[in-house]
C-alpha positions as CSV (number, residue, x, y, z in Angstrom):
1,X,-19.7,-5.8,9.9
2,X,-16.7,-7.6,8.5
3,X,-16.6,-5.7,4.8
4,X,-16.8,-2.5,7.5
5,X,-13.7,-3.9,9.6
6,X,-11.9,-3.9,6.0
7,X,-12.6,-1.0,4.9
8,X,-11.1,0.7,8.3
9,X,-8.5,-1.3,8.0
10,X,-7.6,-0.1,4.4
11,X,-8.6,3.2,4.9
12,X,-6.1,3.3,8.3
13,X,-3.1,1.9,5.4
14,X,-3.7,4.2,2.9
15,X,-3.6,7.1,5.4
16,X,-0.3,5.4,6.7
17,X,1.5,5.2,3.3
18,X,0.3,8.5,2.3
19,X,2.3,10.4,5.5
20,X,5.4,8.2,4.6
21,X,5.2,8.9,0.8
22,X,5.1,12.5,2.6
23,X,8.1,11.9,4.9
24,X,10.4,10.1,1.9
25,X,9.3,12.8,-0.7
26,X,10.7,16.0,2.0
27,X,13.7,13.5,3.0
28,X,14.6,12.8,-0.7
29,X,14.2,17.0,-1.8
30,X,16.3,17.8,1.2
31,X,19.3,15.5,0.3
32,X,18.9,16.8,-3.5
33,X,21.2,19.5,-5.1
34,X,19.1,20.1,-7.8
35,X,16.8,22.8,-7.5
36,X,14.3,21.7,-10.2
37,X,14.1,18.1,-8.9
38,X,14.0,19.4,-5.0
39,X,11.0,21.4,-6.2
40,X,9.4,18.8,-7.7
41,X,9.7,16.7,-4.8
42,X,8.3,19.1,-2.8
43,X,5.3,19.9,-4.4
44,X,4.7,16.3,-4.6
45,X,5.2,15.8,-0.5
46,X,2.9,18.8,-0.1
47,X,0.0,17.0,-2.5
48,X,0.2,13.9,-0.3
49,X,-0.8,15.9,2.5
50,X,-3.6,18.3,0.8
51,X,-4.9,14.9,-0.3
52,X,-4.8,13.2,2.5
53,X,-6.5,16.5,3.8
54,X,-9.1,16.6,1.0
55,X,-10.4,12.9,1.6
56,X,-10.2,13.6,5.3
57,X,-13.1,16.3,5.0
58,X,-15.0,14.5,2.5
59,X,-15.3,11.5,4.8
60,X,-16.2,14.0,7.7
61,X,-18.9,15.6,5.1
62,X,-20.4,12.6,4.2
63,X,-20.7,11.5,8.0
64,X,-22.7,14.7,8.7
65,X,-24.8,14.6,5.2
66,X,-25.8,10.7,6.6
67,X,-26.5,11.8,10.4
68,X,-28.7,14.2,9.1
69,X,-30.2,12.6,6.6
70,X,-31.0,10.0,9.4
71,X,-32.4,12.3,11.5
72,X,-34.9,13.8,9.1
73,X,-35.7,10.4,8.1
74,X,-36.5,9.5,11.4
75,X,-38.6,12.9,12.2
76,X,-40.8,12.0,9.1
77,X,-41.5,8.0,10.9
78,X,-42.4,9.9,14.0
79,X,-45.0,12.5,12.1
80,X,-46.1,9.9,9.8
């Protein structure tokens, strides 16, 4: 219960610092004249979010793929 408390915890941080890497990256392209470096910025700011995106379905997909592998689990106890 406690490694699952930590792993919340770190997941909640990493989320956390991936929005403000988001945040700093559009702030810091914003305040740049050079177009180059703006657009790098940019395209990094928008990764932090597709990533952030991206791990946020694979968690959801792995939740499902358990509950369901839980449930047939538990259909072949009851038929057993």
């Amino acid at each position: 219960m406690n490694s699952l408390n930590n792993n919340k915890k770190k997941n909640t941080h990493s989320k956390k610092n991936e929005i403000t890497e988001y945040f700093v990256n559009k702030r810091l392209a914003r305040s740049i004249k050079d177009t180059h470096n703006k657009t790098v910025l940019d395209k990094i700011a928008d990764e932090e979010l597709i990533y952030r995106d991206l791990k946020s379905f694979l968690c959801l997909r792995n939740a499902v793929f358990l509950f369901w592998e839980t449930i047939i689990k538990l259909k072949k106890n009851c038929y057993a």
